[in-house]
Structure formats: C-alpha cells, structure tokens
C-alpha positions, 0 to 999 in steps of 0.5 A: 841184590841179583843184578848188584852180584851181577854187576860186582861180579861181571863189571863193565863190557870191554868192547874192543874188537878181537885183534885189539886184544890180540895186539895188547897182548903181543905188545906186552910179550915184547915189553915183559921180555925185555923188562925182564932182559934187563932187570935180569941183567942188573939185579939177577933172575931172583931179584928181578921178579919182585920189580917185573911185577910193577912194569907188568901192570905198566904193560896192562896200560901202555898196550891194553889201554894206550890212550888212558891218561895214567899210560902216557910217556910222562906219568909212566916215566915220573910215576915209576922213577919219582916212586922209586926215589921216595921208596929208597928214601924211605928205606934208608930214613926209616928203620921199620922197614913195614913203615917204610913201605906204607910211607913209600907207597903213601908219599908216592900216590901224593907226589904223583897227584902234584906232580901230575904223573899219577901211574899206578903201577908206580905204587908197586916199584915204591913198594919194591924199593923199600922192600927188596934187598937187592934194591937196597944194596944199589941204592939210588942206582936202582933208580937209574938201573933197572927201573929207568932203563925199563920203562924207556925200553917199555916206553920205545916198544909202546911207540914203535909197536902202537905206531903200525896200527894208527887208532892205536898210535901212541902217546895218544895225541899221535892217534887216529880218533876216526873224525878228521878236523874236516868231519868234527862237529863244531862246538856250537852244534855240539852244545859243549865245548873241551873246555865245558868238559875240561870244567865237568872234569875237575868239578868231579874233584876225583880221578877220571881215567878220560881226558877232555878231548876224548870225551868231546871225540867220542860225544861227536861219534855219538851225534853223528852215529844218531844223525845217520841211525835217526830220520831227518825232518824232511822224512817225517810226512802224514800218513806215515808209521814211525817207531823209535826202534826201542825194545821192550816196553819202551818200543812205541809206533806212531802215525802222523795224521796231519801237519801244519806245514810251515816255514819256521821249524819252530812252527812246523808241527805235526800230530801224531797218534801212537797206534802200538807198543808204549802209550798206545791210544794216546796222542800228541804234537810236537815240532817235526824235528822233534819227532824226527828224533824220536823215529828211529825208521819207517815202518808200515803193518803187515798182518800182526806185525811191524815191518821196517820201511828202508826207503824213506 
C-alpha cells in the first residue's frame, strides 16, 4: 500500500538537466505574454483570462515538452482552431448551454482523434468557446481573433526560441536526436525496425505521448550506452573476477575457471563459478558472449571486499 501511495504521490522521474527546465520556463514567459497581448487586445483583460488558461497549458507541451506528438505544429494549430469551431457551433445549436459545453469538450476530443490533431489543451478553448460571453458575442471571429492568431504567435516563438538550442529544435523532426545517421545502429542489429514499433504502437489501441522514431532513437542510445558500460568477449579470460555490477541482492561475481577456446562463437565457452553475492557456490557454462553481457567490469579481491579492475 506504501509503495502505491508512493508512486500516486511521486509519479515518474523527470530527468531533464537544470537548464532544459530553465528554458521551458523563459520560453513559456515569452509565449504567455504575447498570448496575453493579443487576447487583451481582442476580447479585453477580463475576457482575456478565460481563453489564456488553454494556451497555458499548449505553453506546458510546446517548450516543456517540444518533441511529444500532442506539441507539434499541426495538432496545436487544428486542436485549438478545429475546438474552437465545435465550441461555438455548439453554443449557437444548443440552448443549454451545461450541454453545449460537455458536447464541445466531447465533439472535440473525437474530432481531434480523426483528424489526427489530438492536443489537450484543445479541449479547454472548446470549453471557453461555449461558455465565454465574450466568445459568444464574436462568434465565428473568435476562431480567427484570438485563437488563431494566438497559437501562430505561440507556434513562432516555439520555433524561434527552440531553434537556438539544437536538441531542442522544434517541430521535432528539426531536433538533434544525439545519433548521427553515420552512428545509428542498423535495423538488423537492433532486432526491430520503426515500423515493428510503429505496428507495437497501434497494437496498444491507446494513446501513446511517443513516436516510433523516438523509441527506435532512444532503443539505440540504450544498446550502445550497454555496449560501452559492458565487456566485450575478448575481455573475459580465465582466471579472471567479473561482476555485473548490480545492487543489492542481485549483486553477483563470477570466476572464470576454464574455456573451450573455439573459433565459432556459438562454441566458444566458458565455465564459471560465482565466488559472491547472488547464487554464490554455484556454477555454470555458457558462451563467452554471453557472459560478456553479463560482466558488467573486472574486479579482483582485496581483503573483504571487491574492488573494480579498470584495465582490462
């Protein structure tokens, strides 16, 4: 029950560096303000706040979040506008107005799902739309002015701020991923393809803030963050300490006390005795590049510990 509070209460890690969160917030500063220039001037400081509340959180994707599907140019521009339609629409066709809204809100969410423009704030300008007198007095202008001409100022400042920083650059396909096309690991070697994860992806039959090629980019920063963290099989010799580096009681070390030495790496194995920590006594085989994943470094004993070997 602790670790469900726990994680209700803590949710996810967000490990962005210091300066990222500085930059979504100065990005959302310069994006509120102009949001905020520009409804003032068209519906008035007290109408104004009701449809700010909706560009706040775009302001929340678009520089906290610039490479999530649900902030590029499309489904902020169509979510917004194509919202603010079905909100006036509804106003105007139905004359309960508490109706009118949860049909706004409704129609909108579904409209964006077909037409592929799903933005959530999206549904908080359908909300205003049916609701806000000042909305209602424009009419279809309040499409137009402000909410058009807000999310094209927030859509430039996006572009132009994200632009100086280029693992922020924005729409995303303007990012740096960190793996030149030169530095990507084929799809061969990583065993799935962007279209296996595009096929992974609509197989869930739910939403998923990711995109395919993201998944494959950050797959390929995982194996070659584990190749440069983990021995090769030409490290692992007899007579050697391994351990896989774990915590806790997971945390195991293994001696290599004979191989076969072959050519073929399908028969060249070795035998191995865990002399510490997790299954400690117990013995096995298996191919050297197979215990090459395993090992995490070389260790060697020293008094009652074990110490990290950096030269291998």
């Amino acid at each position: 029950m602790r670790l469900v509070l726990k994680a209700f209460v803590t949710g996810e890690t967000m490990p962005a560096s210091h300066i990222e969160r500085l930059l979504s917030g100065v990005g959302s500063l310069l994006a509120i303000a102009a949001v905020f220039w520009i409804s003032t001037a068209a519906l008035g400081t007290d109408h104004a706040l009701l449809l700010i509340a909706s560009m706040g959180a775009s302001a929340v994707l678009l520089f906290a979040l610039p490479h999530s599907p649900l902030s590029q140019p499309w489904p902020v521009l169509g979510g917004h506008v194509i919202a603010a339609l079905i909100g006036i629409t509804c106003y105007q066709q139905i004359p309960h107005i508490i109706v009118a809204a949860a049909v706004a809100v409704a129609g909108a969410i579904v409209v964006m799902y077909y037409l592929r423009c799903l933005h959530p704030p999206g549904g908080a300008t359908a909300l205003a739309a049916a609701t806000s007198g000042a909305a209602h007095q424009l009419g279809y202008q309040f499409v137009l002015t402000p909410v058009l001409l807000n999310v094209l100022g927030m859509l430039a400042i996006a572009i132009g701020f994200n632009y100086f920083f280029p693992w922020r650059r924005y729409p995303a396909v303007l990012a740096h991923s960190g793996i030149s096309p030169d530095e990507e690991v084929p799809d061969a070697e990583l065993g799935i393809s962007t279209e296996d994860l595009s096929f992974a992806l609509r197989r869930m039959e739910s939403f998923i803030d990711v995109s395919a090629q993201d998944l494959t980019e950050i797959y390929a920063l995982a194996l070659q963050h584990a190749r440069d963290t983990h021995l090769q099989p030409v490290h692992i010799r007899p007579g050697q300490y391994y351990s896989n580096g774990r915590s806790g009681e997971s945390w195991s070390v293994r001696h290599i006390v004979d191989e076969s030495g072959a050519t073929d790496p399908d028969k060249d194995k070795v035998i191995y005795r865990v002399v510490a920590g997790h299954d400690r006594r117990s013995s096995g085989t298996c191919t050297r590049a197979e215990f090459a994943r395993w090992a995490k470094y070389q260790v060697s004993r020293n008094e009652n510990s074990w110490n990290r070997v950096d030269d291998v």
